[in-house]
C-alpha positions in Angstrom: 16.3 -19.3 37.3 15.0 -20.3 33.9 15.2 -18.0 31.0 12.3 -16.4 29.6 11.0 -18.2 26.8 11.1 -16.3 23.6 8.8 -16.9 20.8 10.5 -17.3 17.1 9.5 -14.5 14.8 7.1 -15.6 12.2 9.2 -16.2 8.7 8.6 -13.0 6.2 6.6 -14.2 3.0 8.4 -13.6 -0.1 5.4 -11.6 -0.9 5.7 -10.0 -4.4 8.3 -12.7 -5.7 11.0 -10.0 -4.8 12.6 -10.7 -1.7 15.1 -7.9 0.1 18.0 -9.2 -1.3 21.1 -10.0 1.4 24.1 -9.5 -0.4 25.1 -6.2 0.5 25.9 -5.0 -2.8 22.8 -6.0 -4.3 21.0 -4.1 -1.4 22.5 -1.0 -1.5 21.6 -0.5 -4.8 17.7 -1.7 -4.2 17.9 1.5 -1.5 19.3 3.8 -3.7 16.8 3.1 -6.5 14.2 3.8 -3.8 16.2 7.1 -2.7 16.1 7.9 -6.1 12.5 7.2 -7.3 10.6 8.4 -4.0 12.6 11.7 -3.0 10.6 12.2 0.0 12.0 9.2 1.7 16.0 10.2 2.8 16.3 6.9 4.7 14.1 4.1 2.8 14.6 0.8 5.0 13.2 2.8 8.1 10.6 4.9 6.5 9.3 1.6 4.9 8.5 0.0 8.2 6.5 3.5 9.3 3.1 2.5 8.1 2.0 5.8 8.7 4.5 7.6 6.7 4.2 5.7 3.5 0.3 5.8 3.6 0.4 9.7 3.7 2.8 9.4 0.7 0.6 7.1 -1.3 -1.9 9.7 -0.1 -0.1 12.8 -1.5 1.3 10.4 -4.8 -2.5 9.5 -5.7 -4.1 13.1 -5.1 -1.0 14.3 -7.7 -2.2 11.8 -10.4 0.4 9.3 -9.8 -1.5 6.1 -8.5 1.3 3.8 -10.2 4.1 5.4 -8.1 2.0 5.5 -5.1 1.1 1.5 -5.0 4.7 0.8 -5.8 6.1 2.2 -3.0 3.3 0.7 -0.8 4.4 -2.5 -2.4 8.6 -1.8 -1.6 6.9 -1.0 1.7 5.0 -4.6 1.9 8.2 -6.2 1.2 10.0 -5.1 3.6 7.6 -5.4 6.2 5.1 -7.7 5.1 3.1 -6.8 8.7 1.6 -3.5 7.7 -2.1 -4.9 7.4 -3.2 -1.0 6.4 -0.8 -0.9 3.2 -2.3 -4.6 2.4 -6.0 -3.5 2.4 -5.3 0.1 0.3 -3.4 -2.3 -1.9 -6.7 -4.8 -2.1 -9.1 -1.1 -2.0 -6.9 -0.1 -5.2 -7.5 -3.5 -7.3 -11.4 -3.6 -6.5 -11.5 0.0 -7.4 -9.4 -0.4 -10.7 -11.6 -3.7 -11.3 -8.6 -5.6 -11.6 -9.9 -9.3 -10.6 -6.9 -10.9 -11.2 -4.4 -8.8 -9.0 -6.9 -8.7 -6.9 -7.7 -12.5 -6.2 -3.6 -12.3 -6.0 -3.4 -9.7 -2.9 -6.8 -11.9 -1.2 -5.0 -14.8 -1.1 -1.6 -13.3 -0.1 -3.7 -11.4 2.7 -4.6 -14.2 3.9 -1.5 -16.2 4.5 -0.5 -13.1 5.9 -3.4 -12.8 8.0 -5.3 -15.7 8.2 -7.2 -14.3 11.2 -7.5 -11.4 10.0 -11.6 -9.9 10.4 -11.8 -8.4 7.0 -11.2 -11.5 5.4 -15.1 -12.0 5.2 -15.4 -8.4 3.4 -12.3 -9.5 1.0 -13.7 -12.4 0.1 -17.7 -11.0 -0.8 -15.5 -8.6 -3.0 -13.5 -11.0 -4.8 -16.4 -13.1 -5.7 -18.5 -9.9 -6.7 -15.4 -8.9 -8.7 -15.4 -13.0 -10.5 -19.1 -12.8 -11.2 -19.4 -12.6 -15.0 -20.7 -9.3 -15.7 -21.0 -7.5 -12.8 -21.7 -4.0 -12.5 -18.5 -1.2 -12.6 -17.0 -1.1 -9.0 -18.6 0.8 -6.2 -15.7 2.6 -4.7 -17.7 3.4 -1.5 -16.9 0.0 -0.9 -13.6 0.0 -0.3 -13.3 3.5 0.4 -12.4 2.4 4.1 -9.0 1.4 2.5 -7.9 4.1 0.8 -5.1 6.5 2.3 -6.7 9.1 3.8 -9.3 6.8 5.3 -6.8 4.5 6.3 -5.0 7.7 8.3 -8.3 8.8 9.8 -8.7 11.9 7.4 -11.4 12.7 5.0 -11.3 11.6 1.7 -12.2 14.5 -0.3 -11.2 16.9 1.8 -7.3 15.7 1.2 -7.9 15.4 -2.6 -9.1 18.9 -2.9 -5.7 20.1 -1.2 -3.6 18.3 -3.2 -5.0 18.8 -6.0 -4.9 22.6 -6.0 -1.7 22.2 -4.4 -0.6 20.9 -7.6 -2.6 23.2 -9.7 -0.2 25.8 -7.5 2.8 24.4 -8.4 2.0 24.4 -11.9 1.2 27.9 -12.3 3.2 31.3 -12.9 5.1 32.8 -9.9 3.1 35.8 -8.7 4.9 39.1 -8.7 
């Protein structure tokens, strides 16, 4: 009886320039910064592989005025698990909306090495060359609104920002008596 034939795992990309480092030292201190910076997330390595999970925190980060925090971890998230094709396209719908050619060109051409098959490479692609065209208009966010968190999740966009946002407004004011 043969054995079954097993395919070889395709070889993680060193995708930021910050590969999960191996020595265990070194790694258990990249997990406690994460422990430490994104509260919400008890156990990082496994909650970085749930693509789900760290959209709906990027989701809640964003809607609390903290985009910076929120495309971070979806990068930490990247890194470890360079497979999470949602986390990829809010990272590309963030750099169109933010007009950011540059990082945005960056994530295209990471995309696709990651995903070379990928069907919204055509769509990444018109974008990138809308965003190098010398003076082009400011960013139509309905464009890549289909990236963004809550679309990404299957939840409407505005309706999630206006909970969060008077969540926080909540949070901030006087306890009632």
């Amino acid at each position: 009886m043969k054995p079954p034939v097993r395919i070889p795992p395709r070889p993680k990309l060193s995708v930021f320039g910050t590969p999960w480092p191996l020595d265990p030292p070194l790694l258990r201190i990249r997990l406690r910064y994460i422990t430490a910076r994104f509260l919400q997330m008890p156990e990082p390595r496994m909650s970085l592989r749930n693509t789900e999970e760290i959209l709906r925190f990027a989701q809640q980060m964003m809607d609390d005025g903290t985009p910076r925090a929120a495309i971070e971890l979806v990068r930490l998230a990247i890194e470890e698990d360079p497979e999470q094709r949602p986390l990829w396209l809010l990272l590309l719908g963030h750099a169109f909306e933010c007009d950011d050619g540059a990082e945005f060109a960056e994530l295209a051409r990471a995309f696709g090495q990651q995903f070379p098959t990928d069907p919204a490479q055509t769509e990444i692609s018109n974008l990138g060359k809308w965003l190098a065209a010398p003076g082009h208009p400011a960013p139509d966010s309905a464009r890549s609104a289909a990236w963004s968190p809550a679309a990404l999740l299957g939840r409407d966009q505005q309706a999630q920002q206006d909970f969060h946002t008077r969540l926080h407004q909540l949070s901030l004011s006087p306890p009632l008596r």
